[in-house]
Structure formats: structure tokens, C-alpha cells
C-alpha positions as CSV (number, residue, x, y, z in Angstrom):
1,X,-13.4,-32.9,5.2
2,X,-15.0,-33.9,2.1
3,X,-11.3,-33.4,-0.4
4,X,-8.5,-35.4,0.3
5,X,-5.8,-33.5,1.7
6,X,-1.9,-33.6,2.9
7,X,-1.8,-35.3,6.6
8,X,-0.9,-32.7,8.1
9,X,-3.6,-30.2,7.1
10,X,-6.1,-33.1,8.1
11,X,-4.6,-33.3,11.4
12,X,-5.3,-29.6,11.6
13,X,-8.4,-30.2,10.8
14,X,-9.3,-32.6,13.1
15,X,-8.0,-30.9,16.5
16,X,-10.6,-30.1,19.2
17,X,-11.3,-28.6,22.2
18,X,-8.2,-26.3,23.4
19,X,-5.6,-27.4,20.9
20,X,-8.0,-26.2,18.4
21,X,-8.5,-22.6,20.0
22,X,-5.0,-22.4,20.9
23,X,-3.6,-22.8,17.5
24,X,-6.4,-20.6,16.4
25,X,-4.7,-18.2,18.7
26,X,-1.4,-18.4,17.6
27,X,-2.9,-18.4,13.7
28,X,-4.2,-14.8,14.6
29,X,-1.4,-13.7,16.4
30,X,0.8,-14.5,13.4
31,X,-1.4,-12.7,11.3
32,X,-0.8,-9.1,13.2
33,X,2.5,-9.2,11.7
34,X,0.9,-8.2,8.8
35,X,-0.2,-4.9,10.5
36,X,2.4,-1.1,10.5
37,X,4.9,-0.8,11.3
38,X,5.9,-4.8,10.3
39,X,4.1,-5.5,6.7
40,X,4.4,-8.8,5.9
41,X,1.9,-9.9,4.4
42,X,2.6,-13.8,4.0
43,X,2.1,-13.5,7.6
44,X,-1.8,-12.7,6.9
45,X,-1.6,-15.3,4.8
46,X,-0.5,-18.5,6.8
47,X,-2.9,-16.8,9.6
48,X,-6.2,-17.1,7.5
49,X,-4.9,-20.4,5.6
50,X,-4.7,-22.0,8.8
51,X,-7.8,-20.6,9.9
52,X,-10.1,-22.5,7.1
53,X,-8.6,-25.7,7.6
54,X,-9.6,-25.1,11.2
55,X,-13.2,-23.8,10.0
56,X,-12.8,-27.1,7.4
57,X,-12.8,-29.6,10.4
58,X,-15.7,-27.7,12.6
59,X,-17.8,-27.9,9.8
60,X,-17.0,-31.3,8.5
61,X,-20.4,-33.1,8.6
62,X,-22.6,-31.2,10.9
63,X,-25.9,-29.6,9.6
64,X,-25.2,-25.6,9.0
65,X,-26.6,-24.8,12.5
66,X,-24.7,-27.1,14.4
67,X,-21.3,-25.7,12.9
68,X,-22.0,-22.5,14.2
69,X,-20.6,-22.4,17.6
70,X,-17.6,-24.5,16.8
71,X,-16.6,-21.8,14.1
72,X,-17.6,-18.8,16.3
73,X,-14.8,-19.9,18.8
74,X,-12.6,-20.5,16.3
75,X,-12.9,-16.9,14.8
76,X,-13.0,-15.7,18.7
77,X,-9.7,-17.7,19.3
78,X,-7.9,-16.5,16.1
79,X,-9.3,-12.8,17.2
80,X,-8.3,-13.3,20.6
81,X,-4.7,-13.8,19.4
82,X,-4.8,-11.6,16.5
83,X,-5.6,-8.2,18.4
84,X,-3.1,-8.8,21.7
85,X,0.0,-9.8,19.1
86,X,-1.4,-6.3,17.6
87,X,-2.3,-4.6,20.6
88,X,0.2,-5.4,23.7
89,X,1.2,-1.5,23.1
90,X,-2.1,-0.6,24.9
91,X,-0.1,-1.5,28.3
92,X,2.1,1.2,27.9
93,X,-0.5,3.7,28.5
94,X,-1.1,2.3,31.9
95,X,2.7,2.9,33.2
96,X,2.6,6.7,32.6
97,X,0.8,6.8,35.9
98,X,1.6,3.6,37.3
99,X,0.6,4.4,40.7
100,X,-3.1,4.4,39.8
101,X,-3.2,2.3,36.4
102,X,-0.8,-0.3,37.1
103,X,-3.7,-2.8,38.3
104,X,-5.6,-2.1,35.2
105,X,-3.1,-2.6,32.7
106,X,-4.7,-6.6,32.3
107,X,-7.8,-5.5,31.2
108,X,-6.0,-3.1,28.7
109,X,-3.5,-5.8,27.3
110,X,-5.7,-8.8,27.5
111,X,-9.3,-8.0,28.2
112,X,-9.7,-5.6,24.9
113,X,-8.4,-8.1,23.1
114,X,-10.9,-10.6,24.2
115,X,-13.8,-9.2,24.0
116,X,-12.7,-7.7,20.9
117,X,-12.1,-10.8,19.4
118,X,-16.6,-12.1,19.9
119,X,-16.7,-9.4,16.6
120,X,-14.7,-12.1,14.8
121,X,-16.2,-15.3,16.5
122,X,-19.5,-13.8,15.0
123,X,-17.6,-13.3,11.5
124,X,-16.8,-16.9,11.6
125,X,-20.0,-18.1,13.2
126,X,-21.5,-16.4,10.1
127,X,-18.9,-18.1,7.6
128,X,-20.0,-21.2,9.2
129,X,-23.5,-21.2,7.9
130,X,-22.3,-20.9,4.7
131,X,-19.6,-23.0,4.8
132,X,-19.6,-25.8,2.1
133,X,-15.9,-27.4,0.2
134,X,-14.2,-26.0,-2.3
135,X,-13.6,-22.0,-3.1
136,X,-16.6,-20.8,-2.1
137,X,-15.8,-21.2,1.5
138,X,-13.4,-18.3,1.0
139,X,-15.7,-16.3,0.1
140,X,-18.0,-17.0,3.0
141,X,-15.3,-16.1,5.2
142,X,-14.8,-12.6,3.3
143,X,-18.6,-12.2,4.0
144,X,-18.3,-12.9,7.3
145,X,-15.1,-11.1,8.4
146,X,-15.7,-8.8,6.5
147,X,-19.1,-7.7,7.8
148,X,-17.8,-8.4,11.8
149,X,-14.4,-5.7,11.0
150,X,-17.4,-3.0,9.8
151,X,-19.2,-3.8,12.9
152,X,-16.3,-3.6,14.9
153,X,-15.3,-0.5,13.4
154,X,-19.3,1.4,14.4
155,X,-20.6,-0.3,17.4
156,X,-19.7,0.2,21.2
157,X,-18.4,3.5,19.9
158,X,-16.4,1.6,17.2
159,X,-12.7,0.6,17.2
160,X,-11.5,-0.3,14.3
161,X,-7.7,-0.3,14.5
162,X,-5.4,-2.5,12.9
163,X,-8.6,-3.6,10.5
164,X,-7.5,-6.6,8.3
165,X,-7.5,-4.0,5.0
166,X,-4.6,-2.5,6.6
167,X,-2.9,-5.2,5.5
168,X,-2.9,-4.2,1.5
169,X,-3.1,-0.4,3.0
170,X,0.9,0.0,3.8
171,X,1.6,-0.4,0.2
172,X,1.5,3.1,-1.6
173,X,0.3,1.6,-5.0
174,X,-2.4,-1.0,-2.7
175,X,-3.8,1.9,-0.7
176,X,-4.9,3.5,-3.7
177,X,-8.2,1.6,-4.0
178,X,-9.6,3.0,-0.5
179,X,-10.2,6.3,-2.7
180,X,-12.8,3.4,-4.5
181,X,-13.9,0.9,-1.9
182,X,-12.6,2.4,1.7
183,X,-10.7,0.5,4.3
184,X,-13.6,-2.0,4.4
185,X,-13.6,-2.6,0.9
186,X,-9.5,-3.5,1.4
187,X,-10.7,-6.2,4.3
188,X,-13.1,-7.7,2.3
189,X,-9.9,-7.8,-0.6
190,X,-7.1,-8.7,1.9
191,X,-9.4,-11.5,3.3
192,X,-9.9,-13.0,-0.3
193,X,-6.3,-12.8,-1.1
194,X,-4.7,-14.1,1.8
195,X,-7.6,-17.2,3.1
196,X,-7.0,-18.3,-1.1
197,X,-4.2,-20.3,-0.8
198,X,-5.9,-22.8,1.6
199,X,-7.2,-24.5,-1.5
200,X,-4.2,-25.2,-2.7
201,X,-4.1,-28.2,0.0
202,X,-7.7,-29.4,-0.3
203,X,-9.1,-28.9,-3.8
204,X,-9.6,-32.3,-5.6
205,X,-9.9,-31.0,-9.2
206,X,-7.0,-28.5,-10.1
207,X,-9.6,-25.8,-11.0
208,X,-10.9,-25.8,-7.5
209,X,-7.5,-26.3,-6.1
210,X,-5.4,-23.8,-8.2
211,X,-7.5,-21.3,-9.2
212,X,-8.5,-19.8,-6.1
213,X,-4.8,-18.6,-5.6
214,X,-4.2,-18.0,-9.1
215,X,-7.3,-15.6,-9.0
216,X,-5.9,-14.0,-5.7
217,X,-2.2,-13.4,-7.6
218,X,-3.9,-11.5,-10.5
219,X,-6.1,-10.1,-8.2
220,X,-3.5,-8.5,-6.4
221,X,-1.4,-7.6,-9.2
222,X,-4.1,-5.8,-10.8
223,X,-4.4,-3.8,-7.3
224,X,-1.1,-3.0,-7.7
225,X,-1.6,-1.8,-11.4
226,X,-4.3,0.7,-10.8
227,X,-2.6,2.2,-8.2
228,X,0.9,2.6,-10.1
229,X,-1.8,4.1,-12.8
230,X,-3.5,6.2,-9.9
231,X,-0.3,7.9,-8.3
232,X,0.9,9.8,-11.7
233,X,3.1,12.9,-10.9
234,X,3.7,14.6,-7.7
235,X,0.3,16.7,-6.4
236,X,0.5,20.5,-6.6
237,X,1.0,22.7,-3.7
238,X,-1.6,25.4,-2.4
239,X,0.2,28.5,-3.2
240,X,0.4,31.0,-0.6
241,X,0.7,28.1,2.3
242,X,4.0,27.5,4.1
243,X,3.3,25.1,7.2
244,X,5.3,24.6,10.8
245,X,4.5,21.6,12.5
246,X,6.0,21.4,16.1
247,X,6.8,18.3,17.6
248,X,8.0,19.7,21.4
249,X,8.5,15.9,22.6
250,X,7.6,16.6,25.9
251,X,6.8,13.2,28.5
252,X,3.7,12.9,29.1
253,X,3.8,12.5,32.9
254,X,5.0,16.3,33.0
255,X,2.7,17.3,29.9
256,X,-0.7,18.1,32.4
257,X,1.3,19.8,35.1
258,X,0.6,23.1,35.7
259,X,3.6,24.4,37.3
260,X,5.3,23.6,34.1
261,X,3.2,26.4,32.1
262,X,5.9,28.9,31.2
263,X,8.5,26.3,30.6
264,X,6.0,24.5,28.2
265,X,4.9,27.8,26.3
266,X,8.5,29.1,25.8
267,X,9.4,25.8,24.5
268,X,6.9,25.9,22.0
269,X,7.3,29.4,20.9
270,X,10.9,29.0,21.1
271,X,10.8,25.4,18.0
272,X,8.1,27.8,16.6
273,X,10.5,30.9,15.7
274,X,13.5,28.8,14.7
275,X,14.9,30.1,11.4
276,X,13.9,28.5,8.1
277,X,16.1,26.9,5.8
278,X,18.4,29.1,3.6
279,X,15.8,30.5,1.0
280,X,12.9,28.7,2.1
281,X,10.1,30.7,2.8
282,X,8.5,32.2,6.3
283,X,6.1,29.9,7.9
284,X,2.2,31.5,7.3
285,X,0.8,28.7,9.7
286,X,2.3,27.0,12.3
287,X,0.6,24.3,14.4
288,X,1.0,23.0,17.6
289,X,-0.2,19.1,18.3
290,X,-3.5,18.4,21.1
291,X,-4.0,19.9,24.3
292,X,-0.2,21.3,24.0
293,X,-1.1,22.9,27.3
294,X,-1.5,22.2,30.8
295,X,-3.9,25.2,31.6
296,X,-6.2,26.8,29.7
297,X,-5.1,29.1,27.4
298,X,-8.2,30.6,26.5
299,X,-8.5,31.8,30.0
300,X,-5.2,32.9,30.3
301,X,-4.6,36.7,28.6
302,X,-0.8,36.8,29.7
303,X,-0.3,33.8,27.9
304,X,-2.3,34.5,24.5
305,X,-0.3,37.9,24.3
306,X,2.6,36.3,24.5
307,X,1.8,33.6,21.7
308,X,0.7,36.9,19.7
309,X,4.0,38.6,20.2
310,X,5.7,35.7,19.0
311,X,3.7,35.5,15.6
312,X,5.0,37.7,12.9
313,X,2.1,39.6,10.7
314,X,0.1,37.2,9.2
315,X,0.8,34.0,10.8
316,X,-1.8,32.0,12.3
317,X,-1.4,29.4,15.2
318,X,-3.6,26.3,14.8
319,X,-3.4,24.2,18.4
320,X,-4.8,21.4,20.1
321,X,-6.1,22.6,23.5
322,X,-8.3,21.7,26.3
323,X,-11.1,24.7,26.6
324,X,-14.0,25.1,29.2
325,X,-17.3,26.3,28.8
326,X,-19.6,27.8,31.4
327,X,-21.8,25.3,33.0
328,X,-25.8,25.7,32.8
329,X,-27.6,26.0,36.5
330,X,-26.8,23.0,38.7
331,X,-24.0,21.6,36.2
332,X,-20.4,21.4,36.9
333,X,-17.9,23.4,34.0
334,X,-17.9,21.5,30.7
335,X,-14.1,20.9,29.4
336,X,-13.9,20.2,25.8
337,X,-10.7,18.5,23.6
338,X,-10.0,21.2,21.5
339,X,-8.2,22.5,18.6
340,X,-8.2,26.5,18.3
341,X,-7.3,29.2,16.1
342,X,-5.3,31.8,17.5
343,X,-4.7,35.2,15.3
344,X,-1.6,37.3,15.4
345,X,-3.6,39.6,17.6
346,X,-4.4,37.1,20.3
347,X,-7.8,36.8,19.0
348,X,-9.2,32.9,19.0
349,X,-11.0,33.0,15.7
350,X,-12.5,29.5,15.5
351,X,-12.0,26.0,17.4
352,X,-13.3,22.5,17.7
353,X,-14.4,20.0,20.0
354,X,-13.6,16.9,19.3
355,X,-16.7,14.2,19.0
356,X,-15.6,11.0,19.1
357,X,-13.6,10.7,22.5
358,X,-11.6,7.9,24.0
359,X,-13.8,5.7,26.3
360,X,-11.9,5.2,29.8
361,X,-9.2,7.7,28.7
362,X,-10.9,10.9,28.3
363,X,-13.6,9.9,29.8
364,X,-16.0,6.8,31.6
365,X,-18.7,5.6,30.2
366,X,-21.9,6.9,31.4
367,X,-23.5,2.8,32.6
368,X,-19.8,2.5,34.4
369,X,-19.2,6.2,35.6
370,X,-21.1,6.7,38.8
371,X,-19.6,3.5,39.8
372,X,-16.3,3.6,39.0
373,X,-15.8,7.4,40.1
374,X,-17.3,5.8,43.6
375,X,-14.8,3.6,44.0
376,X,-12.3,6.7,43.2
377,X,-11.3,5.8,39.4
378,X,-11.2,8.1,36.9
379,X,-10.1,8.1,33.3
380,X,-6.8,8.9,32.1
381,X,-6.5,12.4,31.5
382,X,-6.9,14.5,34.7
383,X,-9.9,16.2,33.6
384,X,-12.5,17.2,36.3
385,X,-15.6,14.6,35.0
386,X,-13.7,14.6,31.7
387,X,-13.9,15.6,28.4
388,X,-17.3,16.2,27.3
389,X,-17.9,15.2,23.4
390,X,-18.2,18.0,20.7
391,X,-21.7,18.6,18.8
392,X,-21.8,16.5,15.6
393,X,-20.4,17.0,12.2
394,X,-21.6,20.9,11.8
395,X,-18.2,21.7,13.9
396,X,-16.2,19.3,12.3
397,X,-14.8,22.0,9.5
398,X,-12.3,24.6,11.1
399,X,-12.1,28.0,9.5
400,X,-8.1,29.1,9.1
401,X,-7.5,32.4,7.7
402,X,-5.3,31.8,5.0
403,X,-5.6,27.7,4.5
404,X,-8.5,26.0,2.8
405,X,-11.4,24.6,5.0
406,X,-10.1,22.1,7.2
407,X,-11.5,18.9,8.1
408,X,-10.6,18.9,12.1
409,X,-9.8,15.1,13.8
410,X,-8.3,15.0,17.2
411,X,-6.5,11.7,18.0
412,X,-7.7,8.7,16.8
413,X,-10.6,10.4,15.5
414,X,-8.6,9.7,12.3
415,X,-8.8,6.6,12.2
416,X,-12.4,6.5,11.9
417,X,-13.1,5.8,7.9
418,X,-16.3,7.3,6.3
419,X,-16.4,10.2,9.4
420,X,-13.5,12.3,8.6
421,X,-16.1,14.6,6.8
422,X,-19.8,16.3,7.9
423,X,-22.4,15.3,5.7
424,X,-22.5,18.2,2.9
425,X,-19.0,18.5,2.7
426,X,-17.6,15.9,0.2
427,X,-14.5,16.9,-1.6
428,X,-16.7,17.4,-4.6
429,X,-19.1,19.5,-3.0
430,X,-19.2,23.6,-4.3
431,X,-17.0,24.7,-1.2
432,X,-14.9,21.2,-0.7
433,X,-12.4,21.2,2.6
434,X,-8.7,21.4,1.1
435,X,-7.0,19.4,3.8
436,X,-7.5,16.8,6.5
437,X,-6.0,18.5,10.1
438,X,-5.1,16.2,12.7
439,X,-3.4,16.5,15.8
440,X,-2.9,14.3,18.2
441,X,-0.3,12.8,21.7
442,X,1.0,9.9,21.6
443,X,3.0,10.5,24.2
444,X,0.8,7.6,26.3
445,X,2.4,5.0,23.9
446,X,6.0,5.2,24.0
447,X,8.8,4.0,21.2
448,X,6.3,1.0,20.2
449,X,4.2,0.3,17.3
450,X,1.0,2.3,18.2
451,X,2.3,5.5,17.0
452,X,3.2,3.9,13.8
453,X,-0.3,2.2,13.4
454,X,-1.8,5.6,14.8
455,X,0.0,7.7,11.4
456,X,-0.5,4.6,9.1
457,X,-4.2,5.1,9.7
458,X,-4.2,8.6,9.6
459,X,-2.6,8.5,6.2
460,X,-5.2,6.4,4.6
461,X,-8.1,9.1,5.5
462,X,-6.3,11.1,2.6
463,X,-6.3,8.8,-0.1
464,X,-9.9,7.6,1.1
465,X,-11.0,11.3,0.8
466,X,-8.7,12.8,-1.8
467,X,-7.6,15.4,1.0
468,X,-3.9,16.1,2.2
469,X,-3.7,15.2,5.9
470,X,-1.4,17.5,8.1
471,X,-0.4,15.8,11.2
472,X,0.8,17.2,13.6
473,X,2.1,14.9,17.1
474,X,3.2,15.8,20.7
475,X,6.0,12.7,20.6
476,X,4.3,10.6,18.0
477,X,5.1,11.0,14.5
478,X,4.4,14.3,12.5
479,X,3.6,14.6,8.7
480,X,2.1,16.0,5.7
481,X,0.6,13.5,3.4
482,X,-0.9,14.1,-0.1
483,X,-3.7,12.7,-1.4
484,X,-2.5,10.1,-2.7
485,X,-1.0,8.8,0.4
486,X,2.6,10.0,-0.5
487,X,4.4,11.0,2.7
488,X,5.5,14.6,1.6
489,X,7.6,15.3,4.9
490,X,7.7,14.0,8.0
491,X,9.5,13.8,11.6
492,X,11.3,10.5,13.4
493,X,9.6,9.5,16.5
494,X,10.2,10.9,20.2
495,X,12.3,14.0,18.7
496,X,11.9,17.1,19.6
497,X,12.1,18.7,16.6
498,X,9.9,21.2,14.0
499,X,8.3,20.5,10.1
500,X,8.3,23.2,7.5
501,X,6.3,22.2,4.1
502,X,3.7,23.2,1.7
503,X,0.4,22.0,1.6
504,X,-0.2,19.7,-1.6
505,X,-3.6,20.7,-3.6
506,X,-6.8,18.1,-2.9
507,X,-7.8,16.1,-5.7
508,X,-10.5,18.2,-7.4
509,X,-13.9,16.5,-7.4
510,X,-13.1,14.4,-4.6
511,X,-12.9,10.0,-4.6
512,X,-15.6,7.8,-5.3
513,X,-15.5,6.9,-1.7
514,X,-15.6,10.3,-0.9
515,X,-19.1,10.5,-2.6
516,X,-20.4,7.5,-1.6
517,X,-19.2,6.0,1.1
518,X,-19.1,2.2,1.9
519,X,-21.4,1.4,-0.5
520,X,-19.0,-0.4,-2.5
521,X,-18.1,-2.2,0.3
522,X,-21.7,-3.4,0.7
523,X,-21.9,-4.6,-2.8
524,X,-18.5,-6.9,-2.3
525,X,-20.2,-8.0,0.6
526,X,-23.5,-8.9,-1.2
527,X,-21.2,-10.4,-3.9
528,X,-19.3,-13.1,-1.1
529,X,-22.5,-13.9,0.4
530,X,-24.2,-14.6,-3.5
531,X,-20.9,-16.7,-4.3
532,X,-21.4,-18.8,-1.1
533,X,-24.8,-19.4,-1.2
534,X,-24.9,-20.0,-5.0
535,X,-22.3,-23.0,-3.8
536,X,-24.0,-24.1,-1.3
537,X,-27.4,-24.9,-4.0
538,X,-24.8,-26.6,-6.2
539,X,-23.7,-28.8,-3.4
């Protein structure tokens, strides 16, 4: 290191070989705290401090190349750590069926997480080339991190959970700039912020030391302003709307069994048609969370006239629901994740497939199927073949007598910034969606902090689009948001138990993300890179 600096942040420094990736490690894993359903943000903060004082004494003296693969392991430690700390719920998902998933549950828990964590071992590998003293260095490590969470989030299918921009994103008045800059835009922010403070050890000139975090304070304080500003009064409701979310709570190793059919259908129409509260008004939609049943429904006329007797005139069912379609010559029956409208008639007026399915749990990837279905694996739902993906983006908007268009997601579709919407169909196009529907199971994941991660993401989808999401969950968490991220209503976790609300108005003409995606996200990103290298010429 080129600054003087306190002993102890030089002997962090100056740690190799597996005391340097393990305290990596533990650096990341300290810095998931910051994720739902926990919050703390200082956590973030001693996690990415740490981390350039690591990055400080890989690079210390080497020519730009040679710090590359130093700092790569270094971000692949720290990821390593940071998504098992953030992740370990995954495991849960292999004891529903623990007779056939139990010997998996290692590559869930601690194989995810590790190959997960090359995206940030390239992130740092890239901060490494641009790594030079002073502040800049932060700002190679936005560019970096930044550019490996985006990647993370779109290739391989994407996963972005638990981004780093959900760190600001937990804070009403902080979400409020993903209607600008997106969830991407918040990591490039939250990495900025948080990696400041490392200065304040290593700066030999008070401007490089102090103003880094000085910066950071007002940066975040001016978040915080705009978004006090943003948030103004309560949105409007859509007149006409009453909604009935249904949380049945039912296990999910007795969810896909079909000799539980009629049990499962009466309890559902049975939280469906309890009274409203004393002068509230009669549900006009009531929706029922994914694949709420273990046959299929569409196939089934006893059962669709008895969910039509049990809707009065007018009401609508919206539910999740697994539906086939006839196979072409020589192919097997196609089963699709659904979401379907049912009219009071019985009729099914509209549905959607959902697109963006869960690799290994709805279905195997196609390199790995063949293989793994010879060896007699299978994914986790008990789909013949599985779930076959949805056609793109024209489905995506679900027609619901009565409601505004709705922009379908299934699962953890929502959590999928920038593809809540098809093309054509910004909030401030002529016929804008009015809502964001989601409905999802977490049943897989237990009392643990995936469900609360799953609706924390969820909700920022309606302040990056300027939608209202309604969510509604098998044993997860049900809501309706507004716009603005302001949890409206919403139901405690693993309760059976119902939702009445209205829906709150979209914001008319949309967000700026909306419009434009994460192209202010690239600009920040241009802007880190420019800062770094513009240091580096100095040096």
C-alpha cells in the first residue's frame, strides 16, 4: 500500500493465501446481513470496507495485469460467503421431499453459492485493473460490482436475488430512486456508499481521506430527501375494485396430491366466501396464489361449476394453476405454470404461462436433462417432463374483467427488474397495465428469510414501474403494494388466513425507469469506469 495506514488495516492488507480468502469470506458473509428481512446496513458496510483493504494489498505493486487473479479470488471469496450467509434458506427446499432431495441439498446450500460467487470474482478482477490509491478505487469497485450483479441478474437464465441495491431498497424513502435508476442503479449507489469509508483509514491528505465518506453521508441523505419528496400523500384507489387475496396455508408436501382435491377446493372456496368486515364492501375479485391445485382444473367441469356456484354475480377468480395443452404428433402433453381467469359462469376467460421458470425446480435444463432423468432425477415439482416455459412477453398482460390490464409474474418471476413488462407496454404507453399480479408458493421455504426476501423484491417491481403489485402467496406472505412501495395491507407468514383491499391507482405516465430501462444504470457505470481511469492517468 502506497498511504500509511493504522496496523491493523495493513495487516489486513498483507494476508495471503487462505487467510486472505477466508476473511474475504467472512467479510461477505457479514455483508448479507444487510439483506430482508435483517437491514443493517453498517453490516454492508464493514463487508465492502474490509474488502478494499483486501483488494489494497493484492494490488500493492504488481503491474495491472498481474493484480487480476489475486482480486478475482478475493471478490469470489467475499461472494462465496456473501450469497450462503444470504442463501442457506435454499436447503429448506430440499427437506419437503427428503427422501429424494436430501443428497442434493449441498449443491443447493453451498454449490449455488459458489459458483455464484465467479460473477463477483470477475467484478473484482475487473476493479483490479483499475485499481490505483486513493478514492478512485471505490469507484472501480462500483464499476466492477456493479457490472458482475447485472450480469448475474441476465446470464445463465439470470438470478439476481438478494442484489447489493437491496441494500438501500428496504427503506421506503431509499427505494424511491429504482423508479429513476432500477435495482442496478441502487447497487452501483449502495456499493459507493458502503466501500467509502475504507478511506478513512488510508487517505494521506484529509481530502482523499475524508471526503470519500463525507461525499457518501450527503449522498445518502440526499437519497433519503428525494424520496421523503417522492412519497407525498397516500395513492388513490381504482374505484369499482374490492380485492380478496387467499392465503389457504396449506404444506406443501400435501399441496400436489391428488386425493386431496375436494378438501383443497372447499378450503379455498370456503376463506373465499367468508363475510367482509362490517360495512366494507363485497369482494369483485378474489385471487387464489400458484398452481392452488393438485389436478387440473381446466379439465375438470365438476370442479369449475363448483368454483362458479361459489362466485356471486360479477366476481371474477384470478388463480395460479398448472394447465395442459395437447401435444403435437410424436410429443408428450405440454404442462404450463399458469395463472387463469375464471368467470362467474365457469368460463376461463384468459390465462398465462409463466416464461421465466425455475431451473432444477420446474424443470432440468435441457444439456443436464437426458442425463439426469437417466439416472431417475427429476425436478422438484412432480410434473411429467416439467413445466414447459410460456411464449414471450405478448402473454405477459392478463385481461381481468373489471381490473385494469395486469402485468402477470408467477414466482420469482418478480424479481426479475426491467421484465415485469412486454415491450409496448410501459406505464406511459396509450393503454398502460394498472397493476403488477403476482402469485406465487413459498411453501418450499418454510418460516425463514426467503419469503421475506421473495415479497421485498416483489415490492420493488412497483416503485421501479409505478404499478401496484397484488400478491398473492400459498404460505408466503400476501400483499397489496402501491406504487410507491407503501405496503397497503398485507398477511403474517404461514397463516391461513384471507386479504380484502382496494387497488391503489398507477402512477400516470409511468417512472423514468419504466421508459427507459437501465440505461441510467449504464451511464453510472460509464461514470465509475471514467473516474477510475481518469485516476489512474493522474497517478
Amino acid at each position: 500500500m502506497r498511504e500509511p495506514a493504522p496496523r491493523f488495516v495493513l495487516a489486513i492488507a498483507r494476508l495471503t493465501g487462505w487467510r486472505r480468502l477466508g476473511l474475504a469470506w467472512l467479510a461477505g458473509a457479514l455483508g448479507a446481513l444487510a439483506m430482508p428481512p435483517y437491514g443493517m446496513l453498517p453490516a454492508l458496510v464493514g463487508s465492502l470496507t474490509v474488502a478494499v483493504w483486501l483488494m489494497d494489498g493484492a494490488a500493492a505493486d504488481r503491474p495491472a495485469l498481474r493484480r487480476v487473479w489475486p482480486c478475482f479470488l478475493i471478490g469470489w471469496a467475499w461472494g462465496f460467503g456473501y450469497l450462503t450467509a444470504g442463501l442457506w434458506w435454499l436447503g429448506q427446499a430440499f427437506l419437503v421431499e427428503a427422501d429424494e432431495f436430501l443428497w442434493a441439498l449441498p449443491l443447493g446450500v453451498v454449490g449455488l453459492p459458489f459458483g455464484l460467487g465467479l460473477f463477483y470474482g470477475a467484478g473484482f478482477g475487473a476493479a483490479g485493473l483499475l485499481w490505483r490509491g486513493g478514492p478512485a478505487r471505490i469507484a472501480a469497485l462500483a464499476f466492477g460490482v456493479g457490472a458482475a450483479e447485472w450480469l448475474r441478474g441476465h446470464l445463465f437464465t439470470g438470478f439476481p436475488w438478494n442484489t447489493l441495491g437491496m441494500a438501500l431498497a428496504q427503506n421506503l424513502w431509499l427505494m424511491q430512486w429504482s423508479a429513476e435508476i432500477g435495482l442496478y442503479g441502487l447497487a452501483v449507489l449502495a456499493i459507493l456508499i458502503c466501500a467509502a469509508p475504507a478511506t478513512l483509514a488510508t487517505g494521506s491528505h484529509p481530502r482523499s481521506r475524508f471526503g470519500p465518506s463525507v461525499a457518501a453521508a450527503f449522498l445518502l441523505a440526499g437519497l433519503a430527501l428525494f424520496g421523503a419528496e417522492r412519497l407525498g400523500p397516500p395513492d388513490p384507489v381504482v374505484a369499482g375494485v374490492r380485492l380478496r387475496l387467499v392465503q389457504p396455508n396449506l404444506p406443501q408436501d400435501a399441496k400436489f396430491r391428488p386425493e386431496n382435491r375436494a378438501d383443497i377446493v372447499d378450503r379455498y372456496l370456503e376463506l373465499s366466501q367468508r363475510p367482509v368486515a362490517a360495512g366494507a364492501p363485497e369482494p369483485t375479485h378474489i385471487v387464489w396464489p400458484e398452481s392452488a391445485f393438485p389436478f387440473l382444473i381446466q379439465r375438470d367441469p365438476d370442479a369449475l361449476a363448483k368454483v362458479a356456484a361459489a362466485l356471486k354475480p360479477g366476481q371474477h377468480l384470478v388463480t395460479g394453476a398448472a394447465r395442459a395443452e395437447e401435444p403435437l404428433p410424436g410429443e408428450r402433453l405440454r404442462y404450463f405454470n399458469a395463472i387463469l381467469v375464471i368467470e362467474p359462469d365457469g368460463k376461463i376467460s384468459d390465462s398465462y404461462d409463466k416464461v421465466h421458470l425455475v431451473p432444477f425446480g420446474e424443470y432440468l435444463p435441457a444439456p443436464l436433462d437426458a442425463a439426469l432423468r437417466a439416472l431417475g432425477l427429476r425436478q422438484f415439482v412432480a410434473i411429467p417432463g416439467g413445466f414447459t416455459p410460456g411464449a414471450r412477453a405478448a402473454q405477459r398482460i392478463l385481461a381481468v374483467p373489471g381490473l385494469p390490464p395486469a402485468a402477470a409474474t408467477i414466482c420469482y418471476e418478480a424479481i426479475f427488474p426491467g421484465a415485469i413488462l412486454p415491450a409496448g407496454h410501459a406505464a406511459s404507453a396509450a393503454h398502460p397495465p394498472g397493476l403488477i399480479l403476482n402469485v406465487t408458493n413459498d411453501a418450499w421455504f418454510g418460516d425463514t428469510p426467503g419469503p421475506r426476501q421473495h415479497l421485498a423484491q416483489a415490492r420493488l417491481r412497483a416503485v421501479e414501474e409505478g404499478l401496484p403489485l397484488v400478491r398473492d402467496a400459498n404460505t408466503g406472505i400476501s400483499a397489496v403494494i402501491d406504487p410507491h412501495g407503501r405496503i397497503v395491507a398485507e398477511t403474517p407468514l404461514d397463516k391461513e388466513t384471507w386479504l380484502d383491499a382496494d387497488l391503489p391507482a398507477r402512477i400516470v405516465g409511468g417512472t423514468l425507469y419504466g421508459r427507459f430501462g437501465d440505461a441510467a444504470f449504464a451511464a453510472m457505470l460509464a461514470a465509475c469506469l471514467v473516474g477510475a481511469l481518469a485516476a489512474g492517468r493522474q497517478a
